[in-house]
Backbone as ProteinMPNN parsed JSONL, in Angstrom:
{"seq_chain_A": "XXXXXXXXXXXXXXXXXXXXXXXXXXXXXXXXXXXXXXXXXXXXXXXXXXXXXXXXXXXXXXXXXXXXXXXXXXXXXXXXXXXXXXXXXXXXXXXXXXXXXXXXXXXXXXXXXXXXXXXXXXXXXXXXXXXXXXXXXXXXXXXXXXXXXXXXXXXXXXXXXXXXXXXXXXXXXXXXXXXXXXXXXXXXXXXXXXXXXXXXXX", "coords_chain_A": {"N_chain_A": [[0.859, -1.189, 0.0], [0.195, 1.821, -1.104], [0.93, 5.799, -0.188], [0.184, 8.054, -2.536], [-0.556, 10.237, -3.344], [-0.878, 13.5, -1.525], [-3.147, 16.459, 0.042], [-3.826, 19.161, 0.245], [-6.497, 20.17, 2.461], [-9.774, 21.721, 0.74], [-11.805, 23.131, 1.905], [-10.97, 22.933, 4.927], [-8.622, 24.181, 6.325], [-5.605, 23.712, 7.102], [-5.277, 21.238, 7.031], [-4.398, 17.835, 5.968], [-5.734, 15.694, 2.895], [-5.06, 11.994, 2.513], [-4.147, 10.116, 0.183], [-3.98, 6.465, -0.761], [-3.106, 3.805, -2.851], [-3.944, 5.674, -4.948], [-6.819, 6.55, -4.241], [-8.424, 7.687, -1.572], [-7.962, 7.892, 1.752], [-7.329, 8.84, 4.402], [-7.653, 11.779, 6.438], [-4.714, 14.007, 7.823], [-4.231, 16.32, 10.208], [-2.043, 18.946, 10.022], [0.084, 19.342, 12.121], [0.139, 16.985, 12.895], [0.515, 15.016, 10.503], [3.303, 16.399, 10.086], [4.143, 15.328, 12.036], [4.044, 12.421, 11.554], [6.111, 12.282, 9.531], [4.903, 11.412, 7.225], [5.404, 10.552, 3.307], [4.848, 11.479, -0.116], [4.793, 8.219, -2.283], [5.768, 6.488, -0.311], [5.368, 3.241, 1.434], [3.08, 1.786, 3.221], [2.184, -0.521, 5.654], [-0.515, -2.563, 6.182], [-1.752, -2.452, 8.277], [-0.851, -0.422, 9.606], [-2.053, 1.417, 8.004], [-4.331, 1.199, 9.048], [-3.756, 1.893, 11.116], [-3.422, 4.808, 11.485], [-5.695, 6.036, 10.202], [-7.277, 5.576, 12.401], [-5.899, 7.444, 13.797], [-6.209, 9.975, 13.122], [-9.221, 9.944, 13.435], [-9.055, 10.449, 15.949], [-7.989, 13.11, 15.78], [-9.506, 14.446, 14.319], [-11.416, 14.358, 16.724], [-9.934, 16.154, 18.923], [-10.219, 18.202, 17.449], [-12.162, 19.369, 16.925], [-13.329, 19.414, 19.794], [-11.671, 21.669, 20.195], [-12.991, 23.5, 19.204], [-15.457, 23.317, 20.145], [-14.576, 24.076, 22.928], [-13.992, 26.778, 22.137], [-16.367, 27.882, 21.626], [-17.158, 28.975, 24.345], [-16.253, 29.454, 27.451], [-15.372, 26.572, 29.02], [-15.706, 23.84, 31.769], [-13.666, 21.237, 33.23], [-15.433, 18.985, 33.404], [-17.637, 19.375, 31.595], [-16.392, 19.235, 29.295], [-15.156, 17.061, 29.707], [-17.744, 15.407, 29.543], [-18.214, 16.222, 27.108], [-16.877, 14.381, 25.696], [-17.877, 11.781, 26.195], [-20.024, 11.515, 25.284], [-19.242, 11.928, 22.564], [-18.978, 9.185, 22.574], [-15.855, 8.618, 23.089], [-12.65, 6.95, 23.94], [-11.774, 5.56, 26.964], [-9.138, 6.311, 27.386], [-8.548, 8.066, 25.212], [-10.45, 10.291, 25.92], [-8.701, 10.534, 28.436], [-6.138, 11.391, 26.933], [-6.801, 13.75, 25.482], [-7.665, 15.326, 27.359], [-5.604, 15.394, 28.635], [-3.779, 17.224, 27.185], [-5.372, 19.248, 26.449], [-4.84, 20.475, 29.245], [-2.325, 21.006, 29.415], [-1.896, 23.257, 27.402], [-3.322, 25.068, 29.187], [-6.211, 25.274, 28.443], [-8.031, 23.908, 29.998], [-9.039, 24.944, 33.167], [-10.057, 24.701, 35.958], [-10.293, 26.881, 37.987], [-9.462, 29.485, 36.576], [-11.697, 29.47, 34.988], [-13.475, 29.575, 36.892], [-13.229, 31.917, 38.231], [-13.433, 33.715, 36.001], [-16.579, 33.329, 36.058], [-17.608, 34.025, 38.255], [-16.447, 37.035, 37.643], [-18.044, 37.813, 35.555], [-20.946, 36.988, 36.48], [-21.105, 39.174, 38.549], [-20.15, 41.374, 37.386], [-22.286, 41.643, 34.72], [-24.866, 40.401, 35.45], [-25.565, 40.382, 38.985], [-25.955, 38.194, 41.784], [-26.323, 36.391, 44.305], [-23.873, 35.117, 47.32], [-24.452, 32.304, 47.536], [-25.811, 31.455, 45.399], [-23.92, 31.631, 43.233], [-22.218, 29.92, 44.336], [-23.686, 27.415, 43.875], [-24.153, 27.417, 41.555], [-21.698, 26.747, 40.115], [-21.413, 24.432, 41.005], [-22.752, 23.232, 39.932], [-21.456, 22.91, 37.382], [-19.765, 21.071, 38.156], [-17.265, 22.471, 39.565], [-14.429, 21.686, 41.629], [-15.28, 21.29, 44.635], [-13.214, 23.095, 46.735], [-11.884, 24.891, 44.61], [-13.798, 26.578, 44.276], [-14.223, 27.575, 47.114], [-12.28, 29.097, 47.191], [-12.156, 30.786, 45.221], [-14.664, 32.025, 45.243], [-14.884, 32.693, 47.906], [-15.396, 34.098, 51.473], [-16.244, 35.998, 51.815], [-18.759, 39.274, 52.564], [-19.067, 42.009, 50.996], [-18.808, 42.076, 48.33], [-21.149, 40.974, 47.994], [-23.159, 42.519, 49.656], [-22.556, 44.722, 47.781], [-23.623, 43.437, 45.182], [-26.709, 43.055, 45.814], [-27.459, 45.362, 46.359], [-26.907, 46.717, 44.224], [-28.753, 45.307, 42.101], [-31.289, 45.474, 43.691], [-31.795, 48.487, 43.045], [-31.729, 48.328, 40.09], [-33.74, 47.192, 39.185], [-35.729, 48.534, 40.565], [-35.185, 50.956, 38.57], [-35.554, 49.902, 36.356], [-38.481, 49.339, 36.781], [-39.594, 47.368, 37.614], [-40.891, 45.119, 40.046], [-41.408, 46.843, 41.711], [-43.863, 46.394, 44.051], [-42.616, 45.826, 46.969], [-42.809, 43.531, 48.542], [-42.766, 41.254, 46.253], [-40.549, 42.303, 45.354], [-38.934, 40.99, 47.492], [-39.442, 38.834, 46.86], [-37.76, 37.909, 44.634], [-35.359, 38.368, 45.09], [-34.729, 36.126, 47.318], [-35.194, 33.881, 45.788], [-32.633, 34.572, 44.189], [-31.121, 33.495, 46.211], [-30.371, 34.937, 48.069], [-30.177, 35.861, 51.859], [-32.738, 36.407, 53.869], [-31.926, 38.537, 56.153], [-30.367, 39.805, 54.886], [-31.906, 40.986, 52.253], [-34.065, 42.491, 53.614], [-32.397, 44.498, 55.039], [-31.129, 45.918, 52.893], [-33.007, 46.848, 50.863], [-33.918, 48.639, 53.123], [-32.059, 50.61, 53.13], [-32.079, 51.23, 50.629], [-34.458, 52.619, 49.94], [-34.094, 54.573, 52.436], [-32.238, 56.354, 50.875]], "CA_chain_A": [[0.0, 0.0, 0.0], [1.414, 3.359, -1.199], [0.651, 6.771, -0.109], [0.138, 8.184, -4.012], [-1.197, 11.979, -2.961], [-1.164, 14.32, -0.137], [-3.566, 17.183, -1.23], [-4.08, 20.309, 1.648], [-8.208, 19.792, 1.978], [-9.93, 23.153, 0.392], [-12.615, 23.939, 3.281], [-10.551, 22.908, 6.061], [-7.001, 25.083, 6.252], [-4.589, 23.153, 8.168], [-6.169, 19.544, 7.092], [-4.162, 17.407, 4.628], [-5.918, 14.387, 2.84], [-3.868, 11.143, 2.389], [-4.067, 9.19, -0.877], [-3.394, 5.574, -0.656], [-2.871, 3.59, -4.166], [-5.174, 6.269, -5.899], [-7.992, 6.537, -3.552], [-8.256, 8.775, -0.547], [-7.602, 6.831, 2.947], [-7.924, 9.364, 5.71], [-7.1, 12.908, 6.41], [-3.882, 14.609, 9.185], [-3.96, 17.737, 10.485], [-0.333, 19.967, 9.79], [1.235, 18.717, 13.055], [0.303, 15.189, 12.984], [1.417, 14.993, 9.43], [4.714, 16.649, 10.612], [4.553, 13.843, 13.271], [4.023, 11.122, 11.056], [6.894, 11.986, 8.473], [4.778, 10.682, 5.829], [5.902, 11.273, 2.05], [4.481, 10.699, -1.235], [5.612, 7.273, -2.374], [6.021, 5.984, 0.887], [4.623, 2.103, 1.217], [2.652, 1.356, 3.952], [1.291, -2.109, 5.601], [-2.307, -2.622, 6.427], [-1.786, -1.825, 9.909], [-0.304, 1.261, 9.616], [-3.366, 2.353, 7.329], [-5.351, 1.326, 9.958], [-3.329, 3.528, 12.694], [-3.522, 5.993, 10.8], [-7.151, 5.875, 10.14], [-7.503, 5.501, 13.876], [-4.988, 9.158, 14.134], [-7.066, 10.513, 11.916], [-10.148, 10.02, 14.074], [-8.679, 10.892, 17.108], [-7.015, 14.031, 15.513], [-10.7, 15.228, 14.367], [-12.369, 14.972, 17.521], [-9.464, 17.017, 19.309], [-10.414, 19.599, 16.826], [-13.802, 19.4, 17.089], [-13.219, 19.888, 20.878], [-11.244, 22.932, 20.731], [-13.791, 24.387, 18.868], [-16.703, 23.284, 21.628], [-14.088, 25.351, 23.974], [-14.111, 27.982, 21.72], [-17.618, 28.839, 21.854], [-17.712, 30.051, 25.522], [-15.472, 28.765, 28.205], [-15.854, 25.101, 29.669], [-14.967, 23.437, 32.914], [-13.74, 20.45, 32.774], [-16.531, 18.093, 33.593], [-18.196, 19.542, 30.517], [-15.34, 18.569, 28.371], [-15.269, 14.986, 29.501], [-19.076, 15.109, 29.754], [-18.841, 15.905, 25.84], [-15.971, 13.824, 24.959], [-18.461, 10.768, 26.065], [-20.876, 11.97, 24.637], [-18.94, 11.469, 21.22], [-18.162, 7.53, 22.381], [-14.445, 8.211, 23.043], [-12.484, 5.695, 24.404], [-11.281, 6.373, 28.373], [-7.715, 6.675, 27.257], [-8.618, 8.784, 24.179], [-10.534, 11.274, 26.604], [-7.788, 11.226, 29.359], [-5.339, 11.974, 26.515], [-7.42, 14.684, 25.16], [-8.123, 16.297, 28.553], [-4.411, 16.441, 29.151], [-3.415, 17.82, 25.529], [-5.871, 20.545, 26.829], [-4.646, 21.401, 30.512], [-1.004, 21.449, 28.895], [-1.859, 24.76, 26.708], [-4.29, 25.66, 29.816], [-7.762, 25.195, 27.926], [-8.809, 23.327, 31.178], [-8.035, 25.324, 34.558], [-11.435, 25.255, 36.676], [-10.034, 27.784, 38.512], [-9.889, 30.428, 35.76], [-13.125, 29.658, 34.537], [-14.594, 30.102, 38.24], [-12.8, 33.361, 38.706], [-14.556, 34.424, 34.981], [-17.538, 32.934, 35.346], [-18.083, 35.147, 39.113], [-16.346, 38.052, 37.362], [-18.545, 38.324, 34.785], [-21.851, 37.611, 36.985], [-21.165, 40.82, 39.558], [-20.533, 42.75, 36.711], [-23.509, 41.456, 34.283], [-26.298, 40.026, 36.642], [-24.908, 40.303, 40.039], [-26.304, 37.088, 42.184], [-25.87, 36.026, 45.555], [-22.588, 34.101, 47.17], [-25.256, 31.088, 47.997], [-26.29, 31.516, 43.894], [-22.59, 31.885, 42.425], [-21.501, 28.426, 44.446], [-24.464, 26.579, 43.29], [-24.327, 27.399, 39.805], [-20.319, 26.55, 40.06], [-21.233, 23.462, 41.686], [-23.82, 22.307, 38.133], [-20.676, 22.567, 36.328], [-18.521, 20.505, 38.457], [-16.058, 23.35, 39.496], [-14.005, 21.093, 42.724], [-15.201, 22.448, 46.198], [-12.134, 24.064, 47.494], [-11.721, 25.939, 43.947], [-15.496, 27.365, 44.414], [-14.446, 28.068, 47.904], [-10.766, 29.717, 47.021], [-12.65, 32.231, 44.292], [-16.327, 32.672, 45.897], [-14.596, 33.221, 49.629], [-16.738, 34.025, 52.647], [-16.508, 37.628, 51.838], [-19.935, 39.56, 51.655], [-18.913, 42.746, 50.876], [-19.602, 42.162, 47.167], [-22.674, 40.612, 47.571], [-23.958, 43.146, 49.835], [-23.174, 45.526, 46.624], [-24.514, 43.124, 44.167], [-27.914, 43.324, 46.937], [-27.966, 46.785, 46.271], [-27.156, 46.694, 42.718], [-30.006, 44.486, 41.74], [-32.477, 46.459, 43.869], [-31.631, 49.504, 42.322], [-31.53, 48.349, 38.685], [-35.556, 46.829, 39.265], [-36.567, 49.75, 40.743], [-34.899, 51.731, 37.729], [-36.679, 49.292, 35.033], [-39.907, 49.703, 36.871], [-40.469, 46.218, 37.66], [-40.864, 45.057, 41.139], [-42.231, 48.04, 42.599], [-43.704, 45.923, 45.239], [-42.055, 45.393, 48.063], [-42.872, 41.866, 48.399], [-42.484, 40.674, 45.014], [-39.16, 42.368, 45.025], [-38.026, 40.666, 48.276], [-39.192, 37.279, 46.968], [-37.009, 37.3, 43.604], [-33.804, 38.359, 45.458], [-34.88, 34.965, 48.079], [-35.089, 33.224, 44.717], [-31.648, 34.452, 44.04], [-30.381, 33.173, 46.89], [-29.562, 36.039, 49.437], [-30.877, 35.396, 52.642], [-34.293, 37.635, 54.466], [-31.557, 39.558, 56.807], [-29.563, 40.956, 53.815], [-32.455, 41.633, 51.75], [-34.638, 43.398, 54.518], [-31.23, 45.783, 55.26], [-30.585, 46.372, 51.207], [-34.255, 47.602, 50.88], [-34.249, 49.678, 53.824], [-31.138, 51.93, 52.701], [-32.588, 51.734, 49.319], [-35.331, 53.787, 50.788], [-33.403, 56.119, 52.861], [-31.36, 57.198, 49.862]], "C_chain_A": [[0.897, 1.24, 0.0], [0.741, 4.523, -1.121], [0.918, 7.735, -1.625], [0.213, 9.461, -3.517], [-1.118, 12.415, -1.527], [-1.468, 15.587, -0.786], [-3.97, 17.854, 0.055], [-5.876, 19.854, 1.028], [-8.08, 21.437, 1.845], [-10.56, 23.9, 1.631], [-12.264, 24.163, 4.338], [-8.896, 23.069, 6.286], [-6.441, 23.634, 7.375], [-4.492, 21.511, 8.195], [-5.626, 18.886, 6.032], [-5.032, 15.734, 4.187], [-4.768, 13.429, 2.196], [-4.636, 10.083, 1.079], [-3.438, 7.599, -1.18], [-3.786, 4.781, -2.189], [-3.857, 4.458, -4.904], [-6.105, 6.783, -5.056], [-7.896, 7.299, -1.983], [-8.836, 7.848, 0.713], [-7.905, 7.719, 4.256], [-6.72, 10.422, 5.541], [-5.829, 13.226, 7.871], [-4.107, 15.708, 8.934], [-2.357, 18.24, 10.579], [0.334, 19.245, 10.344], [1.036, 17.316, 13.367], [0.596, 14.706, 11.273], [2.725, 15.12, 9.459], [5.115, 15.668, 11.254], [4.881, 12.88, 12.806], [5.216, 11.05, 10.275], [6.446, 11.345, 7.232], [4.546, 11.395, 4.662], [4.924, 10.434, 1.059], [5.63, 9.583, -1.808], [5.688, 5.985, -1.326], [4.833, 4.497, 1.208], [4.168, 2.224, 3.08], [2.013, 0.431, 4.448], [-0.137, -1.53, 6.013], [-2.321, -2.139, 7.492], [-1.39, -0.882, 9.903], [-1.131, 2.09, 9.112], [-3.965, 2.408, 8.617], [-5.122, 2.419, 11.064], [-3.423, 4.741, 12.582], [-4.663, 6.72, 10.709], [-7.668, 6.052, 11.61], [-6.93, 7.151, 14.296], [-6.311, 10.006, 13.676], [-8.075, 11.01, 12.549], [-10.173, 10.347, 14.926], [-8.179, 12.953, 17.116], [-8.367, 14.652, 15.236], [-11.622, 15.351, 15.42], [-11.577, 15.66, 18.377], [-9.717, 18.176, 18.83], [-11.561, 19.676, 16.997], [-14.134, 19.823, 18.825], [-12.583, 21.162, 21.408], [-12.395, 24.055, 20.203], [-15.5, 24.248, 19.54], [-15.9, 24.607, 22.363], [-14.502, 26.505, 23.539], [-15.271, 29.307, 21.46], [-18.155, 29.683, 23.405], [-16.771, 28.737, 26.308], [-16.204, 27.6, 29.233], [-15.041, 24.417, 30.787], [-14.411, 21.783, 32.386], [-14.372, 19.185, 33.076], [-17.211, 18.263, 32.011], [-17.512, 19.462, 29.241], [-15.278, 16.969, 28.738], [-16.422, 14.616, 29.22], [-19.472, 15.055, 27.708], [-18.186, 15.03, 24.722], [-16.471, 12.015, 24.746], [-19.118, 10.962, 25.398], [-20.501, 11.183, 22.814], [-18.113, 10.474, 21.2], [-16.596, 7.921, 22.121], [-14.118, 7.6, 24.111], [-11.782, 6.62, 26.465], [-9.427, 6.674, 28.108], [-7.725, 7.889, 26.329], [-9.088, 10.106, 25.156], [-9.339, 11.264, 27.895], [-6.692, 12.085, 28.306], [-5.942, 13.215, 25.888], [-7.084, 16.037, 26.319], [-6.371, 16.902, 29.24], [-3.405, 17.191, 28.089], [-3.743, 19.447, 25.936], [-5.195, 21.657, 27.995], [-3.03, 21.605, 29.88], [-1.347, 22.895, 28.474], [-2.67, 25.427, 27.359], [-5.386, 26.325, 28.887], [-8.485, 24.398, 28.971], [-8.091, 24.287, 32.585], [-9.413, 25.858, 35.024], [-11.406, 26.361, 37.417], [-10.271, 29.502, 37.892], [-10.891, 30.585, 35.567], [-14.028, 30.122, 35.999], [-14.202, 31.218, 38.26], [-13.448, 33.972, 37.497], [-15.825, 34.418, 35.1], [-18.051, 34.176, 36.841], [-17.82, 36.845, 38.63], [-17.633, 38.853, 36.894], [-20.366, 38.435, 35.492], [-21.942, 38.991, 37.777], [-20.831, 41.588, 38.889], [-21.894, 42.773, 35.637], [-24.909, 41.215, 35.048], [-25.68, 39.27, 37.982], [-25.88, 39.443, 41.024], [-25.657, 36.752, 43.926], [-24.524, 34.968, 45.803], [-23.095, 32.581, 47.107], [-24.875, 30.651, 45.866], [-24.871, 30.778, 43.148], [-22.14, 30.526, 42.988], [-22.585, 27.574, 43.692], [-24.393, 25.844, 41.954], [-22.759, 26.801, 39.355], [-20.364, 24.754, 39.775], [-22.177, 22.644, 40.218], [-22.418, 22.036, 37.299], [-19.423, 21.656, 36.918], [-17.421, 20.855, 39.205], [-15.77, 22.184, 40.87], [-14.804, 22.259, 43.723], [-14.429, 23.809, 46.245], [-11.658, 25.075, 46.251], [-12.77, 26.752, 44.058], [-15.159, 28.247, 45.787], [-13.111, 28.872, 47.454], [-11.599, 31.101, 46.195], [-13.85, 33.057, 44.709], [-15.517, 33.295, 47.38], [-15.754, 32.936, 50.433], [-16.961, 35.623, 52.432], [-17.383, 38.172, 51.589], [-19.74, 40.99, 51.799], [-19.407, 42.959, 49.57], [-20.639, 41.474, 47.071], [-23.811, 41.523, 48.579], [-24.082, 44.355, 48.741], [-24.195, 45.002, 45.276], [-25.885, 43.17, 44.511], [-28.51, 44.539, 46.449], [-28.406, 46.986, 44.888], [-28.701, 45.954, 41.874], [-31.429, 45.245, 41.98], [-32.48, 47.787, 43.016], [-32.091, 49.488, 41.111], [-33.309, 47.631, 38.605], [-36.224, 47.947, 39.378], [-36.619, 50.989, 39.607], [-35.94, 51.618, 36.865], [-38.068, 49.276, 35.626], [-40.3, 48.163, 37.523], [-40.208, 46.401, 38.961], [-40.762, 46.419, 42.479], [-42.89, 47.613, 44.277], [-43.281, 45.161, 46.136], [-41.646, 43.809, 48.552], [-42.912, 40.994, 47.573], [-41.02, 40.846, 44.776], [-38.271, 41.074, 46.101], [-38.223, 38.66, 48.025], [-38.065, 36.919, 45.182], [-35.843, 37.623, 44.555], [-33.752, 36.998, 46.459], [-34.212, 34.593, 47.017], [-33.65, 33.267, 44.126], [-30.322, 34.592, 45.09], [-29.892, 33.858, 48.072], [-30.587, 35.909, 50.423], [-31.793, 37.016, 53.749], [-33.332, 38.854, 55.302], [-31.201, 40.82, 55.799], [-30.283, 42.213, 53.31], [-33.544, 43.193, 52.531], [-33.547, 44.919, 54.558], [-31.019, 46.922, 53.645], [-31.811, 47.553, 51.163], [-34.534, 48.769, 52.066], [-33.155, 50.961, 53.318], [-31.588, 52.405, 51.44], [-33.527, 52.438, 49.452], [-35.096, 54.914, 51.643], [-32.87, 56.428, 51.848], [-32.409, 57.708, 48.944]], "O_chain_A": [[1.852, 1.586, 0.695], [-0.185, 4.585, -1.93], [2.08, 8.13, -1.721], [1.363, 9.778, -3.216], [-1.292, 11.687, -0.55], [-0.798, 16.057, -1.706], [-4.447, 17.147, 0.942], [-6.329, 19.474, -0.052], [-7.231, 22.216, 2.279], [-10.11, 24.884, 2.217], [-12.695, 25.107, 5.0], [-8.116, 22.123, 6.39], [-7.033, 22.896, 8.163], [-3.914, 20.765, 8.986], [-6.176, 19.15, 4.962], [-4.986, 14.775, 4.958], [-3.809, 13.846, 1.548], [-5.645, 9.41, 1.293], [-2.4, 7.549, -1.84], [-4.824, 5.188, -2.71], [-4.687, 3.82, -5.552], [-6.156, 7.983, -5.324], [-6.786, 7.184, -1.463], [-9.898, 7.227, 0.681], [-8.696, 7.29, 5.097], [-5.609, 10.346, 5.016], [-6.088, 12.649, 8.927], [-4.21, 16.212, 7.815], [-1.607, 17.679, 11.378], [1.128, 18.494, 9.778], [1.792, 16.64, 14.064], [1.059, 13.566, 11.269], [3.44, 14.232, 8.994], [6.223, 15.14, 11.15], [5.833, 12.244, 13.258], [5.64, 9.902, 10.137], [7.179, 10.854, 6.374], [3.87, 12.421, 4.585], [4.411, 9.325, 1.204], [6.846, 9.769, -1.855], [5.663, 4.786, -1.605], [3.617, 4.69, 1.207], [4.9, 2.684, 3.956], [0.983, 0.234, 3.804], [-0.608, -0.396, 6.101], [-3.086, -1.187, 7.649], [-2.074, -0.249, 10.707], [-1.191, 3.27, 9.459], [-4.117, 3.459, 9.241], [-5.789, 3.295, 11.613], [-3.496, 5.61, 13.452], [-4.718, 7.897, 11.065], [-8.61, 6.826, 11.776], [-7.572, 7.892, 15.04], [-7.211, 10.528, 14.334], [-8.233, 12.23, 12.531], [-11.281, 10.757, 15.27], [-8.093, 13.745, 18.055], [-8.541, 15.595, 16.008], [-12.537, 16.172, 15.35], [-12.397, 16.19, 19.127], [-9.543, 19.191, 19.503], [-11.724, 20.775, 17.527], [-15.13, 20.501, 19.077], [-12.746, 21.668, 22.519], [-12.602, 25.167, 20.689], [-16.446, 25.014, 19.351], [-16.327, 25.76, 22.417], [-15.215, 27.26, 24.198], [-15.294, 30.524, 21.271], [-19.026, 30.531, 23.602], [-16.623, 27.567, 25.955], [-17.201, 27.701, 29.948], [-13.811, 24.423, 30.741], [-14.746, 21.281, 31.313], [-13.63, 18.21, 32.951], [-17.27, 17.262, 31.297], [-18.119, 19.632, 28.184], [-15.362, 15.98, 28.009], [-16.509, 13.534, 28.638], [-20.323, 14.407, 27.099], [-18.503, 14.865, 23.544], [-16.04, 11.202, 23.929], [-18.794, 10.383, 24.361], [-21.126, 10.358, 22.148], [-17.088, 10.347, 20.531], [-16.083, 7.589, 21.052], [-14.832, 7.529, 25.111], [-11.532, 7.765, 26.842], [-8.738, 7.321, 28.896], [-6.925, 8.781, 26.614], [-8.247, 10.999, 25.257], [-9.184, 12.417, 28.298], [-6.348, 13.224, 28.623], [-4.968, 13.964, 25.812], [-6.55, 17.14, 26.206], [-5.984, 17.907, 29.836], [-2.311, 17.649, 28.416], [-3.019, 20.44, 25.873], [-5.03, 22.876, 27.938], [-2.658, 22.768, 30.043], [-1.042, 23.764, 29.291], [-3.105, 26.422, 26.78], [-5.479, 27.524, 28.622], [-9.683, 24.23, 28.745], [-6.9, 24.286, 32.897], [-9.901, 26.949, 34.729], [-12.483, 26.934, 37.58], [-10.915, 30.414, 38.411], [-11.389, 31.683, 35.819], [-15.015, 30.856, 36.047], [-15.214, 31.915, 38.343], [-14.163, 34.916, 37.831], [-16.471, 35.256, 34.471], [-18.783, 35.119, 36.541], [-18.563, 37.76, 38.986], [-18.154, 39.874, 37.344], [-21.065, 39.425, 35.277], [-22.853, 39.79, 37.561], [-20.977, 42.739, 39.3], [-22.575, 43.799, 35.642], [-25.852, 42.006, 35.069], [-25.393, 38.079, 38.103], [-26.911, 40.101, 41.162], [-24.54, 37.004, 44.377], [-24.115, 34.198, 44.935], [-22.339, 31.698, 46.703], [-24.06, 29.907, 45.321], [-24.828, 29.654, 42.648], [-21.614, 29.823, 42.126], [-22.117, 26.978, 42.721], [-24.473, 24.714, 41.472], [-22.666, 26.392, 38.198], [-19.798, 24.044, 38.944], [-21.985, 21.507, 39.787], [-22.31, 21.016, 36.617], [-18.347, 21.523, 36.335], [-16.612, 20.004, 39.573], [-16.82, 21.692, 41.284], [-14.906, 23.483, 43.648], [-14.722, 24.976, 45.983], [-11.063, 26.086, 46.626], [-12.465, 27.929, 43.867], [-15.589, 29.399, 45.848], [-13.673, 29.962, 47.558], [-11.564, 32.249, 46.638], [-14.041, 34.269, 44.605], [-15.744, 34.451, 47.737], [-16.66, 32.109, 50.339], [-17.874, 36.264, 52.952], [-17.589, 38.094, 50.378], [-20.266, 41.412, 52.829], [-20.28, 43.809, 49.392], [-21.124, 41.333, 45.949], [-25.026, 41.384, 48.442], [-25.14, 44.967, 48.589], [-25.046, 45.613, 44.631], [-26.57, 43.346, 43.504], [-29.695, 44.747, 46.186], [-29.507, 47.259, 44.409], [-29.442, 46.539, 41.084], [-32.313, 45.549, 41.18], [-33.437, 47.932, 42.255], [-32.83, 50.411, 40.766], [-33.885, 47.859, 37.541], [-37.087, 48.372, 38.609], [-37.542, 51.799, 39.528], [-36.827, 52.411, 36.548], [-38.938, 49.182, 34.76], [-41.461, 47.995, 37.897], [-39.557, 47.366, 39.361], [-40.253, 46.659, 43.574], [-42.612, 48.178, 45.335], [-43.495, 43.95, 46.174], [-40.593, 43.223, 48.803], [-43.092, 39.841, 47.964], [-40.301, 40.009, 44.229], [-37.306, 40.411, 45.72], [-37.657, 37.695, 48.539], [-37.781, 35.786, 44.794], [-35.274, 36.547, 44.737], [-32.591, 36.593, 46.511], [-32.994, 34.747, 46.926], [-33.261, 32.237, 43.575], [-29.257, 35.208, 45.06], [-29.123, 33.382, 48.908], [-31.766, 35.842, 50.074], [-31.418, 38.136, 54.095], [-33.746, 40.011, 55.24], [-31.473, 42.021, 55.778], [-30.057, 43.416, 53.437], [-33.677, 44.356, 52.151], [-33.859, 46.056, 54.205], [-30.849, 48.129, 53.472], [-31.666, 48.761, 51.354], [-35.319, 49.695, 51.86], [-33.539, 52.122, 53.181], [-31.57, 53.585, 51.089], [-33.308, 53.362, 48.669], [-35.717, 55.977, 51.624], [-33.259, 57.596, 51.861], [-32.101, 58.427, 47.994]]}, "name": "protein", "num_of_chains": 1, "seq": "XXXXXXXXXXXXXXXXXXXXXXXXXXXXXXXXXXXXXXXXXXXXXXXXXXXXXXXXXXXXXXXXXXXXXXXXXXXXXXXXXXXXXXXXXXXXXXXXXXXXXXXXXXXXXXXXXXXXXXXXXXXXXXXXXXXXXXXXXXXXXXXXXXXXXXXXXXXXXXXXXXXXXXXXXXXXXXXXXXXXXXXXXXXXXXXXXXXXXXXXXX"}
């Protein structure tokens, strides 16, 4: 068996297909091409197609996984959670998962410290809320507790913030409708009672 062609694919930059006597056998990506050393000409046994064929498959769902990451940042529960998902083997997802934390595309830590950033500055949520929601995606304990803290300094502003920004948009005007969505998001009757009363002296 002879590798005849190697032809860059058109749609997919970086993707070469492999030509075995004539007939097209299975595609490498740049650096597993580089890896492989394989030339036009070059004979290959049956088994080696096959490993190849096997690279091949392995090499498209790594790509196919950076570009899951790439749509919005993922912990990594939700990377193994989608690496079953697409029937890979338990060696295939450990080697995956540590392909990833090498070039830090896995570091639950980061993602918890973004994912609280971005609530207390977009829709600011209680500390109860912010572990919870940590805790759906897997994040470890002691990283939830290392980034959330015990500190309620910013969640007595996000308290405020929230009330404020209802009362702005008009909704929750009353009193007791307001104090049962901030329950709902988790901050407990002392907070909210205190939030609402300054929000009324001011």
């Amino acid at each position: 068996m002879k590798i005849t062609a190697i032809k860059q694919q058109v749609k997919r930059a970086g993707r070469y297909s492999m030509y075995v006597d004539g007939e097209y056998s299975f595609s490498l990506s740049e650096g597993a091409l580089l890896d492989s050393k394989i030339v036009v000409g070059q004979e290959l046994s049956e088994d080696e197609v096959s490993e190849y064929k096997q690279l091949s498959a392995d090499d498209k769902l790594y790509n196919q996984t950076l570009r899951y990451i790439a749509m919005r940042p993922r912990t990594k529960w939700e990377i193994e959670t989608y690496l079953h998902k697409k029937n890979a083997s338990p060696p295939l997802v450990e080697l995956i998962l540590n392909k990833l934390s090498i070039i830090g595309l896995i570091d639950d830590k980061k993602y918890a410290q973004a994912f609280v950033n971005d609530r207390r500055l977009l829709r600011p949520a209680s500390r109860r809320k912010l572990v919870n929601d940590l805790r759906k995606k897997h994040v470890p304990v002691n990283v939830i507790e290392e980034v959330v803290g015990s500190e309620t300094e910013d969640e007595h502003a996000a308290l405020r913030h929230i009330i404020e920004k209802k009362r702005q948009q008009g909704k929750y005007q009353d009193d007791l409708k307001l104090m049962q969505y901030l329950a709902r998001q988790g901050f407990n009757y002392g907070d909210i009672k205190d939030a609402m009363n300054d929000n009324q002296a001011s």
